[in-house]
VOGU-3710 file (C-alpha; in Angstrom, 3 decimals, decimal comma):
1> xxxxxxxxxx> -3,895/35,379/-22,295  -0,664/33,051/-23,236  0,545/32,332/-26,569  -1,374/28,933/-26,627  -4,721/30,420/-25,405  -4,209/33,392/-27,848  -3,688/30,628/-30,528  -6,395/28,257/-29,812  -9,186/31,287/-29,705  -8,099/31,953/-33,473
11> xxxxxxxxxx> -9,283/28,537/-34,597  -12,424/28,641/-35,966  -13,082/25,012/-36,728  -11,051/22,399/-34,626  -7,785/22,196/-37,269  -5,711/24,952/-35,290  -6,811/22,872/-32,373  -6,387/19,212/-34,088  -2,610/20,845/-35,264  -2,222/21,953/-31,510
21> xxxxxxxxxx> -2,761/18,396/-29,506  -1,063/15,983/-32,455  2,141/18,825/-32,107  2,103/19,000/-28,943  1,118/15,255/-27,368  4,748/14,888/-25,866  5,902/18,014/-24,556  2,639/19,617/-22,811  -0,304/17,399/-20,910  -2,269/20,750/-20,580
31> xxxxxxxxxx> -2,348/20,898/-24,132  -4,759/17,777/-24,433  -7,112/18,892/-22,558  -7,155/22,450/-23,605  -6,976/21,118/-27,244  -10,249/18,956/-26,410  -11,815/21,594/-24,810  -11,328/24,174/-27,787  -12,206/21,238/-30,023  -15,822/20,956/-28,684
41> xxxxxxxxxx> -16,128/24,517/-28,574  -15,619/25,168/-32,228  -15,747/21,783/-34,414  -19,153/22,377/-35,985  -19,324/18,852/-37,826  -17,344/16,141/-35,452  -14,885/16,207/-37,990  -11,956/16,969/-35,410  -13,631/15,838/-32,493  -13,437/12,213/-34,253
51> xxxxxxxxxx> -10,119/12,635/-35,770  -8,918/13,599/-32,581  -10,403/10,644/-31,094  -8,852/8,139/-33,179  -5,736/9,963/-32,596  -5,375/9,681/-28,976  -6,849/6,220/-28,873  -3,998/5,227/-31,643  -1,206/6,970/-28,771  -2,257/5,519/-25,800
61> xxxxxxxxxx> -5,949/4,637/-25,270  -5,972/3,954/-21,763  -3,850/7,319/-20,615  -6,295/9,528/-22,826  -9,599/7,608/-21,779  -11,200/10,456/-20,584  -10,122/12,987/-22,927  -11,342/10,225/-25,940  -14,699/9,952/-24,324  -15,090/13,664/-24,566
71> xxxxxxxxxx> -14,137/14,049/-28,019  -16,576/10,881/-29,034  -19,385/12,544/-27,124  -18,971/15,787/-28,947  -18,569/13,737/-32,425  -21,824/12,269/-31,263  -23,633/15,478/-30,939  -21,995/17,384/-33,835  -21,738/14,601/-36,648  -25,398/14,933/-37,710
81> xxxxxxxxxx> -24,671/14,106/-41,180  -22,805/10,521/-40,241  -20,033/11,707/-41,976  -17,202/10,474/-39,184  -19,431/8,434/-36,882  -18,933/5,161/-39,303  -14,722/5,167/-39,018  -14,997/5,573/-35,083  -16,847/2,077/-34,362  -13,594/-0,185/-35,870
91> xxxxxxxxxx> -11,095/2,547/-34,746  -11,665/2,614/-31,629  -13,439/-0,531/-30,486  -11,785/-3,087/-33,222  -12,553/-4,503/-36,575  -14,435/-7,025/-34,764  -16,785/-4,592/-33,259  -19,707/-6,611/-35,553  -19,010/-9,871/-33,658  -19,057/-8,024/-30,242
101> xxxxxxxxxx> -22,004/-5,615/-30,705  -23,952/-6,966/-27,392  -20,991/-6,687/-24,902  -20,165/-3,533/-26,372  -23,517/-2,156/-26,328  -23,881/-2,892/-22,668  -20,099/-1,681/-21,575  -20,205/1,639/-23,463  -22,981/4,013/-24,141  -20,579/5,943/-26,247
111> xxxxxxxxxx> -20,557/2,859/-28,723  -24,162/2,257/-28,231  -25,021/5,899/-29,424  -22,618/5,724/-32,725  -23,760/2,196/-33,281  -27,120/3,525/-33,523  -26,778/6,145/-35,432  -24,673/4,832/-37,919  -27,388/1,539/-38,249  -30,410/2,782/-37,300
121> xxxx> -32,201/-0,156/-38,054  -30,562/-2,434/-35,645  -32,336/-3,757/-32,682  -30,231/-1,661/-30,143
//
């Protein structure tokens, strides 16, 4: 086990992890996804799945497209108390997200699932 394996199997909640990918963003491309992969592993609340997210969609959302849908699916599944869900819909898909709810709805089922969630009594 390397030092960066060693260090990722002490987190136990997605910070060491969270620390690990924003510290490392420029120097290592493995560290993204092994950062991610840690991340859904041991984030119990979506908390750094979603921070994460918004991170790597702030850097360069079309480079880390894949990586961000990971993290938004495991936000998805781990945020059961809506505590992160909300800030994800204007992070990543605009302050405008309101006016565009139909296109988005159709274009991205990771929207569609947070949009849902987070306004359950929409006609989605």
């Amino acid at each position: 086990m390397n030092s960066t394996e060693k260090l990722l199997a002490s987190d136990v909640d997605g910070m060491v992890s969270y620390d690990y990918l924003v510290n490392n963003i420029d120097t290592n491309s493995v560290a993204v996804g092994l950062a991610v992969e840690n991340i859904g592993r041991v984030d119990q609340t979506g908390q750094f799945a979603a921070s994460a997210a918004r991170f790597l969609h702030a850097i360069d959302p079309v480079h880390f497209e894949e990586e961000i849908d990971t993290l938004l699916k495991i936000a998805i599944d781990k945020d059961r108390e809506k505590a992160y869900l909300p800030s994800l819909l204007s992070c990543i898909w605009g302050e405008d997200y309101l006016s565009r709810v139909d296109e988005l709805r159709e274009a991205d089922d990771n929207f569609r699932r947070i949009y849902k969630r987070v306004h359950p009594s929409s006609s989605i």
